[in-house]
C-alpha atoms as one frame of an Amber mdcrd trajectory, in Angstrom:
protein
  43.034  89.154  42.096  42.640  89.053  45.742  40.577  87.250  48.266  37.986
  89.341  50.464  36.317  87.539  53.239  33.123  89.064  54.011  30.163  88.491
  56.792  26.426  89.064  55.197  24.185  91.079  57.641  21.059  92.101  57.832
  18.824  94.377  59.804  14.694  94.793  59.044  15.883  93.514  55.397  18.490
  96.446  55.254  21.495  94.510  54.124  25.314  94.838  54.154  28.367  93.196
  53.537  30.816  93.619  56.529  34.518  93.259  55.662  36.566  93.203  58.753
  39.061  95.256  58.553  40.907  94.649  61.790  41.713  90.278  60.698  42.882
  91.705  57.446  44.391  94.605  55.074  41.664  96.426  53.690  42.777  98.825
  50.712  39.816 101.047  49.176  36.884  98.999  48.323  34.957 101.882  46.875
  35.761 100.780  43.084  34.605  97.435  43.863  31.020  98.403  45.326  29.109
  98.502  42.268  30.154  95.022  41.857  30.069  93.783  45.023  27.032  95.022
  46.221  25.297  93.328  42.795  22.578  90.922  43.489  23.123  89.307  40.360
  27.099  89.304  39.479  27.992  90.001  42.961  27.215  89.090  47.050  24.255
  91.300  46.717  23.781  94.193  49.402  22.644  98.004  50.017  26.138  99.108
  51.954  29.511  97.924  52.742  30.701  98.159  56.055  34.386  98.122  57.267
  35.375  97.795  60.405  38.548  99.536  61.461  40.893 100.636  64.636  39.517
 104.023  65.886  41.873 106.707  68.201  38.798 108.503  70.017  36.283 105.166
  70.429  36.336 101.355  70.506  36.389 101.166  66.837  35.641 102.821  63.628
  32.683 102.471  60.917  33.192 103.505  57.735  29.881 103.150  55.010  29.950
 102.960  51.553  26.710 103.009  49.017  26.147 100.767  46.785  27.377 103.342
  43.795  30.406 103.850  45.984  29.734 106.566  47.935  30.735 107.152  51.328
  28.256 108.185  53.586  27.940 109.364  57.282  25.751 107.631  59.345  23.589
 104.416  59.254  21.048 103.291  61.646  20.727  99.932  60.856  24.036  99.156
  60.036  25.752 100.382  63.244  22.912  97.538  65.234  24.499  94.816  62.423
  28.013  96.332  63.048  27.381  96.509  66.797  26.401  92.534  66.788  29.140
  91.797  64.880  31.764  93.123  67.466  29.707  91.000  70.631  29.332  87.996
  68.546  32.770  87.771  66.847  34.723  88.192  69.962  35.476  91.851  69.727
  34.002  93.426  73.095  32.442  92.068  76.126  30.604  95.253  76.451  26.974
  95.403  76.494  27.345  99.585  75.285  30.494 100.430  72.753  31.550 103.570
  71.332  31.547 103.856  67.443  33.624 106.412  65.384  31.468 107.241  62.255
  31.503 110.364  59.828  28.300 111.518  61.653  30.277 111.340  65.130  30.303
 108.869  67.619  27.768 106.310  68.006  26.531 104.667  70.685  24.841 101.508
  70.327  23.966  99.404  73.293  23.247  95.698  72.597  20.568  93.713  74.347
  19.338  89.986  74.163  16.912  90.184  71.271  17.435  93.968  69.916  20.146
  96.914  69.494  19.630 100.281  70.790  21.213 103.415  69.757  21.665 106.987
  71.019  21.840 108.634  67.319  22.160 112.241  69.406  20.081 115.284  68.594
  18.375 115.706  64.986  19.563 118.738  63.209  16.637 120.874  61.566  18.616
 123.956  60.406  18.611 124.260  56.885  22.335 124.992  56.148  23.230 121.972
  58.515  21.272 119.374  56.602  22.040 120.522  53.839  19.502 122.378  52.151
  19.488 125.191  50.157  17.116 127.272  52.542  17.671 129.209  55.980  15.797
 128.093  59.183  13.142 124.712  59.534  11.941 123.001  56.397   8.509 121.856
  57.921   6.116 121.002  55.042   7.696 123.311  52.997   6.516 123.123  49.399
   8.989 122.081  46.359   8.132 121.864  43.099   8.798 118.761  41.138   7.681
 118.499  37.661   4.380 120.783  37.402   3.225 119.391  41.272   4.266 120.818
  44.450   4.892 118.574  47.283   5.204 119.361  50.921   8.603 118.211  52.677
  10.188 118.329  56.006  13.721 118.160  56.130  15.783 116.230  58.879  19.871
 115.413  59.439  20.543 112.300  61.502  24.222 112.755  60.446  22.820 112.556
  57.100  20.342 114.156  55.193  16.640 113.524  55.114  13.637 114.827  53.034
  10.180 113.216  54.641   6.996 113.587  52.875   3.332 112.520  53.863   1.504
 110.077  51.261  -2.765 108.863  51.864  -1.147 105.542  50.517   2.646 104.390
  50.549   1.871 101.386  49.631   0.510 102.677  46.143   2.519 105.511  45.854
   5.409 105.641  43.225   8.715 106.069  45.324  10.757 104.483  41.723   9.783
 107.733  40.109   9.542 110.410  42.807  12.049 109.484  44.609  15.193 109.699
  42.424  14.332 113.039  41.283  13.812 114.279  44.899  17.030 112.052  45.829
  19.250 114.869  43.089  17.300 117.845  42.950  19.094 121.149  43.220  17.675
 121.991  46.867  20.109 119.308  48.058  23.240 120.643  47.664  24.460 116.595
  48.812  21.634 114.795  47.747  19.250 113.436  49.619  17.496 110.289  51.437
  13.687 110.146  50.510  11.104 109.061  53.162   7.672 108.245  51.732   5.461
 107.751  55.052   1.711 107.442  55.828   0.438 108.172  59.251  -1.842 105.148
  61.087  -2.394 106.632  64.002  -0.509 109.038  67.106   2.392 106.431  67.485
   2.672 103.903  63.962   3.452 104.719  60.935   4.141 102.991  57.953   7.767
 104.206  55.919   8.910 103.404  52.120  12.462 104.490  51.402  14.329 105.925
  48.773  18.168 106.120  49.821  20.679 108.338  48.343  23.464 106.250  46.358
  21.383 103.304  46.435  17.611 103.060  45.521  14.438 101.685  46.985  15.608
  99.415  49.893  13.758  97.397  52.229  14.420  99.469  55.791  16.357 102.972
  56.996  17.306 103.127  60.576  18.173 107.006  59.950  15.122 106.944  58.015
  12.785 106.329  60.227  14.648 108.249  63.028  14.106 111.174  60.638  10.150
 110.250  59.336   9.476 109.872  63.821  10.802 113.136  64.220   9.118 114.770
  61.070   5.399 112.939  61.763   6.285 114.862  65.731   6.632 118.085  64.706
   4.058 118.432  62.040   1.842 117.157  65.077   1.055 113.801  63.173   2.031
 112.035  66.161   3.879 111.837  69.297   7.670 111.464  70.294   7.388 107.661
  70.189   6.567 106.094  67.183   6.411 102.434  65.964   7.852 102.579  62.311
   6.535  99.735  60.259   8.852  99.103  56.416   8.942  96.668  54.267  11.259
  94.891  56.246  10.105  94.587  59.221   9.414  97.092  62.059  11.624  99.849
  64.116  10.955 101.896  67.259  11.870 105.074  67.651  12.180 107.332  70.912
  12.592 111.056  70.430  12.672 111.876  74.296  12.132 115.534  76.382  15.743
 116.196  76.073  16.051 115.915  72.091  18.039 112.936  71.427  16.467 109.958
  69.293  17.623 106.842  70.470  16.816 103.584  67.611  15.678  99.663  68.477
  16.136  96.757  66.438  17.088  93.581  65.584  20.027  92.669  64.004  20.880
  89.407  62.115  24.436  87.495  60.465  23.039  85.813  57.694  26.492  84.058
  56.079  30.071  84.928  55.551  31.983  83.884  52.992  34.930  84.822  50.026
  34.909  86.506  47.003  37.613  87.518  44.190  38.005  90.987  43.870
């Protein structure tokens, strides 16, 4: 058995457990994720993060999925990861560079909320992935016997965004699993359910790949802002309202979708792994 000490953060009810992996030696933690990311037997979150040293920024992110996936990029969990660094000592910097499998990150930390620069959304099919060449904007794909329309964004990982009249009513435990592994997603896929308010709000359920139904997506609703502006739902800058509380997004005239937030340590802790 060995001890792992652990800090519980959360961002818009998006939760992770951050193990710091520059105080201690951190071996693989991806065959304890199923347990440790249990609410019931476990700490209870929808990621692990791990800080480590980084040779091209200030420090490195690495994200595993509650199944034990790894995964590139996370938009609420680099603003938790980013807080973590100011708060525990780590940087004086008010703007720190972040090594993460989707590149590196930017996020710059203010008094109440955390910015970041996630860089340029990628739209071209065989980027995303997706198994078709050019834009996927309201594309049709059939699930079941229905066909529903889907536009497909990469914010270092891969999106599928689909308009709903309700999202509140809408049944993102069934659709969105099947969506999450169908064969058009040649890496599976995050699932963003979202219903348009007005030109700049909208309101965003999400069903993430390797995880389930969780509460808030940063890259989510980086990817359903971008989506709702070019199927002319709404503009560039869009207030994203989720179950967890509410994100702004900025995708500005020269592409690049920057991501504000708040951030929050909740408790740290031990645990016998």
């Amino acid at each position: 058995m060995t001890t792992l000490h652990f800090t519980k953060m959360q961002g818009t009810g998006n939760d992770f457990i951050l193990v710091d992996g520059l105080q201690e030696r951190i071996g693989p933690l991806d065959p304890y994720a199923r347990f440790l990311c249990d609410r019931k037997f476990g700490i209870g979150a929808d990621q692990i993060l791990v800080l480590r040293s980084s040779e091209k920024a200030d420090f490195r992110m690495q994200i595993l999925n509650a199944d034990g996936s790894e995964v590139e990029m996370c938009g609420n969990g680099i603003r938790c990861f980013a807080k973590y660094l100011k708060d525990h000592g780590y940087t004086s910097k008010n703007v720190i560079r972040v090594e993460t499998l989707a590149g590196i990150m930017t996020p710059a930390i203010g008094e109440k909320e955390i910015s970041v620069d996630m860089g340029v959304p990628v739209l071209s099919g065989p980027e995303i992935p997706v198994k078709m060449e050019g834009t996927i904007i309201s594309k049709p794909i059939r699930l079941d016997s229905n066909d529903l329309l889907i536009t497909c964004v990469s914010m270092g990982n891969p999106h599928c965004v689909i308009k709903v009249q309700d999202v509140d009513a809408f049944t993102v435990e069934k659709i969105g699993p099947q969506i999450e592994s169908h064969p058009f997603f040649p890496r599976r896929t995050n699932v963003e359910f979202i219903q348009i308010l007005n030109d700049h709000e909208i309101k965003m359920r999400v069903w993430e790949r390797g995880v389930g139904e969780t509460l808030s997506c940063g890259t989510g609703a980086c990817a359903s802002a971008v989506a709702s502006a070019l199927n002319h739902w709404t503009g560039r800058s869009v207030l994203v309202h989720l179950k967890g509380g509410d994100l702004k997004v900025l995708w500005d005239e020269k592409d690049r979708v920057t991501l504000t937030g708040p951030a929050q340590e909740v408790f740290s802790g031990e645990i016998e792994i």
